[in-house]
C-alpha positions in Angstrom: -25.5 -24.2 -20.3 -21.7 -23.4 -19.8 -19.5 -24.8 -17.7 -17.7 -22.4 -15.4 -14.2 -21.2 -16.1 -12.0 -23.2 -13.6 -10.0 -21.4 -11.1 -6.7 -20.9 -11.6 -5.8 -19.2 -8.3 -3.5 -20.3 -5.6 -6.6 -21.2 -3.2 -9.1 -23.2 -5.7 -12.3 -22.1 -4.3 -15.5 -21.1 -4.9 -15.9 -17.9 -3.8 -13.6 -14.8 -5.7 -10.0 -14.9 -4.4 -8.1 -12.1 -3.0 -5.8 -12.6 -5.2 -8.0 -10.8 -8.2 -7.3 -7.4 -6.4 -3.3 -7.8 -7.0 -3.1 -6.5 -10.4 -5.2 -3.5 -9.3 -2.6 -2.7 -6.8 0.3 -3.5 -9.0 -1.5 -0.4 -11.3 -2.6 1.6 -8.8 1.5 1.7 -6.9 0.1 0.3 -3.6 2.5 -2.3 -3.7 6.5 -1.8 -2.4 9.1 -4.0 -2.8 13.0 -3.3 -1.6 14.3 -2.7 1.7 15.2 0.4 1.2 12.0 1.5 0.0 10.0 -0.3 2.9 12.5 1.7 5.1 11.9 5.1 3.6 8.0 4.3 3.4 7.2 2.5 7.1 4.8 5.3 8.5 2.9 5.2 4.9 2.7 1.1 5.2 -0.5 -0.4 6.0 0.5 -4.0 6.2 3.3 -5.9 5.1 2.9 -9.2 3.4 6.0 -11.6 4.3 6.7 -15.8 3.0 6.7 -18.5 4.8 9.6 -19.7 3.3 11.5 -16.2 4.9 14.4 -17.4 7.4 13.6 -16.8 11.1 16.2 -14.5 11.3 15.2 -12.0 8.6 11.3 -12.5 10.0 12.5 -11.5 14.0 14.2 -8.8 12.5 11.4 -8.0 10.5 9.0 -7.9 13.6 11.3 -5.9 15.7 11.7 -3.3 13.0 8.1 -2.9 11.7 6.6 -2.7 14.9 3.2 -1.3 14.8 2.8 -2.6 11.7 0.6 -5.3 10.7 2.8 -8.2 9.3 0.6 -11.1 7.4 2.7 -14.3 6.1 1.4 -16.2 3.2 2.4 -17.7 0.1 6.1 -18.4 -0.9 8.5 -16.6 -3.3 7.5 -18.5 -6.3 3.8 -17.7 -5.8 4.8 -14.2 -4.9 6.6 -14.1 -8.5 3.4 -15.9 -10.1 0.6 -13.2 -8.6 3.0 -9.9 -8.5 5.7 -10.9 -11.1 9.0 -10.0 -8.9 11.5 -12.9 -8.9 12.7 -14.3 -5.5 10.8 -11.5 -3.3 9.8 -12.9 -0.1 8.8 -8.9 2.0 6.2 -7.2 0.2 4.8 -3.2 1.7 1.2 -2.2 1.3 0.8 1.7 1.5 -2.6 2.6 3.0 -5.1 3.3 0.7 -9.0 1.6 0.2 -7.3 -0.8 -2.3 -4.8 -2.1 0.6 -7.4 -2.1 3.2 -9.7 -4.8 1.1 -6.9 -6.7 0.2 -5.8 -6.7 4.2 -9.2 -7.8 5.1 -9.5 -10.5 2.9 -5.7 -11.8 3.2 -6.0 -11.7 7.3 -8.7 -14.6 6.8 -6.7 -16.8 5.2 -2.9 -15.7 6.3 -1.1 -16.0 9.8 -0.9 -12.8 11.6 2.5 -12.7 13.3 2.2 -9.3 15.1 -0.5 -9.8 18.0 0.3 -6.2 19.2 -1.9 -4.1 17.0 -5.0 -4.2 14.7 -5.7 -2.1 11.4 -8.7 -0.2 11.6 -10.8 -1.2 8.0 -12.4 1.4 7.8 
């Protein structure tokens, strides 16, 4: 018998990570980085993904701006660099698509959800 591969993901556990759907959105363009892009993009936005090492400032801005839109915080800009590969990132956009939907389902288990306001359908 083998052993089993170790996990090498952010949150050692068990069961598969969400984090093994990243590079599928990194292919597949779900993924939006840049203010300006979130700007231009924020009716196609199905969730946006912000650090917990963000300033309070930048996240009550945030909140005020993106209303309607589901904001999850997580991670922190050096795991944000690890998983996606963009250095000192701390706001990344979803656009809606299946891909983003799984990943929002999964990441909402484990991440604290800052708008109370609304809920994404999953389907």
């Amino acid at each position: 018998m083998t052993d089993p591969k170790p996990d090498n993901s952010i949150n050692n556990q068990s069961e598969p990570s969400v984090e093994r759907l990243y590079p599928f959105a990194l292919r597949a363009r779900v993924v939006v980085v840049g203010e300006a892009l979130l700007n231009k993009l924020r009716k196609k936005l199905h969730f946006l993904l912000v650090t917990r090492d963000l300033s309070e400032k930048r996240l009550a801005e945030m909140l005020r701006s993106y209303k309607g839109t589901p904001i999850l915080q997580i991670y922190e800009a050096r795991h944000i660099e690890e998983l996606f590969g963009y250095n000192n990132t701390k706001v990344l956009g979803f656009k809606k698509s299946s891909l983003a939907v799984s990943i929002y389902r999964e990441l909402k288990e484990k991440a604290e959800r800052l708008d109370s306001d609304t809920d994404v359908s999953e389907s």
